[in-house]
C-alpha positions as CSV (number, residue, x, y, z in Angstrom):
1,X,0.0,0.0,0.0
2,X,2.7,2.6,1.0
3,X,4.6,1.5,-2.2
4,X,1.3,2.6,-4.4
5,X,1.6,5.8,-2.8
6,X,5.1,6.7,-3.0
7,X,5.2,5.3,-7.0
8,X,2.0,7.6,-7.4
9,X,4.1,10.7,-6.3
10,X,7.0,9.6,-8.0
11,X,4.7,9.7,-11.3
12,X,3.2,13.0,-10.8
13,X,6.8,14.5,-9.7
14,X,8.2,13.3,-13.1
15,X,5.0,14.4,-14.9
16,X,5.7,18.1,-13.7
17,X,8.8,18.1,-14.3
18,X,8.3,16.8,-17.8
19,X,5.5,19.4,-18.1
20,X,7.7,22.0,-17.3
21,X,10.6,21.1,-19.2
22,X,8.3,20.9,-22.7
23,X,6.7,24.3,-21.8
24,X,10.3,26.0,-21.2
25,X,11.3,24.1,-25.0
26,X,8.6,25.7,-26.5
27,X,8.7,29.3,-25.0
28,X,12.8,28.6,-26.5
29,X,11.1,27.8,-29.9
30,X,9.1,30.6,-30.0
31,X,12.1,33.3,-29.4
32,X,14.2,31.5,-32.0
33,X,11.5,31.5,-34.3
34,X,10.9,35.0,-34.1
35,X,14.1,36.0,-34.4
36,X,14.9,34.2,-37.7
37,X,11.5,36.0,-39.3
38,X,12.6,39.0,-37.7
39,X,16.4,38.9,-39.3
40,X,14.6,38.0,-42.4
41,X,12.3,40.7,-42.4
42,X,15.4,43.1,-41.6
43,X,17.3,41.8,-45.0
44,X,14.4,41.7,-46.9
45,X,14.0,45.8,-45.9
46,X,18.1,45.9,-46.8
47,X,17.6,44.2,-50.2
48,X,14.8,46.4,-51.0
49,X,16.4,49.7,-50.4
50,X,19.2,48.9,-52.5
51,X,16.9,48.0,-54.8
52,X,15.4,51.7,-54.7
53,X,18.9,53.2,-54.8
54,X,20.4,51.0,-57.6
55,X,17.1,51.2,-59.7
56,X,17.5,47.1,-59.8
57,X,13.9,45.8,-60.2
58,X,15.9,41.8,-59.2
59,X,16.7,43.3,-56.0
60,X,13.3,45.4,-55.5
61,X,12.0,42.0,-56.1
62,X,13.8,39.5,-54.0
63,X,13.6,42.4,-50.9
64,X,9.7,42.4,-50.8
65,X,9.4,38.5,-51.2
66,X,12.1,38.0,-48.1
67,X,10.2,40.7,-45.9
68,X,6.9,39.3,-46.6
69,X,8.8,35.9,-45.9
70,X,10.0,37.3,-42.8
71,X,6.4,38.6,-41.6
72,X,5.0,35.2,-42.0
73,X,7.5,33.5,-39.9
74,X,7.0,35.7,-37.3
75,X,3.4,35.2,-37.1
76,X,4.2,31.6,-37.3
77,X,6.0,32.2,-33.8
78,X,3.3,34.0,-32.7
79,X,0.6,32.4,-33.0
80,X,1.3,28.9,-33.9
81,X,4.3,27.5,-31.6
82,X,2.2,27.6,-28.5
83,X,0.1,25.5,-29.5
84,X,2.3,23.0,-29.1
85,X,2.5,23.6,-25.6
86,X,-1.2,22.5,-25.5
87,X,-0.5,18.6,-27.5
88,X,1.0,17.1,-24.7
């Protein structure tokens, strides 16, 4: 009987800890996700003002598609990383 109880406490110990452990991986996720749309977003606004100042249509071009890229990763991040907090 006392073994029951002490393997039951064990169990939730571990399962909070566990819990814990996930929720501090995904909050890490999240802030490295973010940051790679965010750097992306940044070269994205680079590329296209050297498009502007070069007249270069190529690099006009490839600056709006990497900060629109970068914008969507971010509200990847955002809004769908912690919801992997809630799977397990």
């Amino acid at each position: 009987m006392i073994f029951r109880r002490i393997i039951c406490c064990v169990k939730s110990r571990f399962k909070k800890i566990k819990m814990a452990f996930f929720q501090s991986a995904v909050s890490t996720l999240q802030t490295l996700v973010v940051a790679i749309g965010a750097g992306l977003g940044v070269w994205g606004i680079v590329n296209l003002l050297e498009g502007y100042g070069q007249d270069n249509p190529g690099a006009k071009s490839q600056g709006i598609k990497q900060l629109m890229a970068g914008g969507g990763i971010v509200l990847i991040g955002t809004n769908l990383v912690p919801l992997l907090s809630s799977l397990f």
